[in-house]
N, C-alpha and C positions, 0 to 999 in steps of 0.2 A: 504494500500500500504506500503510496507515494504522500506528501507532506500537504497535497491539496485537496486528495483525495480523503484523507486523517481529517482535514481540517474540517470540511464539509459534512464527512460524519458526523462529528463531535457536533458544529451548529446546529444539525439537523436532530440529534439526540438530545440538545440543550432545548430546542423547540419544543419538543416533545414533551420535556418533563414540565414546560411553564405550561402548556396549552392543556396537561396533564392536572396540573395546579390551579387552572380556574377552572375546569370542570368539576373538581371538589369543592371550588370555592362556593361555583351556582349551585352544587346540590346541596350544599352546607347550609344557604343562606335562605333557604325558605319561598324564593321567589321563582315565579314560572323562567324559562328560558328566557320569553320574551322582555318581560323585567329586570333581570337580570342582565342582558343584552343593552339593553337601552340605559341603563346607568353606566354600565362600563364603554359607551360608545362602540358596541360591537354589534356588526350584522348578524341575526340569525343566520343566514347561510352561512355566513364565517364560521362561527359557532358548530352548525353540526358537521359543517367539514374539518373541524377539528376533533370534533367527538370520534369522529369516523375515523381520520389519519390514527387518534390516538389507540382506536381498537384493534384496528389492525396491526398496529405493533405490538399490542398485548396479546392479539392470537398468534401472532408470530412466535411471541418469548416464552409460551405457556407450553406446558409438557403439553404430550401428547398422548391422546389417550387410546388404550388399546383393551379394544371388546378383549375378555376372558369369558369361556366356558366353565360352568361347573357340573361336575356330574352330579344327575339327581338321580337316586333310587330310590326305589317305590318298596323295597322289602321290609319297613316299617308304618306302612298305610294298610290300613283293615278299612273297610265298607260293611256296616253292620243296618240292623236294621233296629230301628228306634220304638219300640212302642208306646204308643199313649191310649189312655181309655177314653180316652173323645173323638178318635178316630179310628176307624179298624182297619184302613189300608195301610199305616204306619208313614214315616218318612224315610229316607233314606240317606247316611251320614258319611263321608266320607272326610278320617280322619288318621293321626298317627297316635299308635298303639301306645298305652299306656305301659304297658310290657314289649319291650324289644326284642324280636328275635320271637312272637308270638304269631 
């Protein structure tokens, strides 16, 4: 990396972390965007093009995530059937065994 290309970075990351810092400022402070906006002499479209630049660097920098499987066994689910006396066809429960290995 060359010393203009270093340097442009760094501007560019310093950008970030200020445009980063009034976006906490406006959620801090109670007031709609538009509110917000207009006291600090900032356009709304400025505004959410900065939200937007600043999230896209944050999806950039954030891990990444990776689906995992787990295996599921069914060798401790019983399906019984439930009696009540208000009903004579019963219900039907499908749950795991209070005793394992039953």
């Amino acid at each position: 990396m060359d010393k203009t290309t270093s340097i442009t970075t760094i501007k560019k990351e310093m950008q970030l972390q200020e445009w980063s810092a009034q976006i906490k400022a406006q959620q801090a402070s109670g007031l709609t965007i538009r509110e917000w906006c207009k006291e600090k002499g900032i356009k709304p479209n400025t505004y959410y093009n900065r939200l937007r630049k600043v999230r896209e660097k944050y999806i950039e920098n954030s891990p990444t995530i990776v689906p995992v499987s787990v295996p599921c066994s069914n060798e401790n689910i019983r399906i019984e059937k439930k009696r009540t006396s208000n009903i004579s066809s019963g219900r039907y429960i499908c749950g795991h065994s209070d005793r394992f290995g039953a």
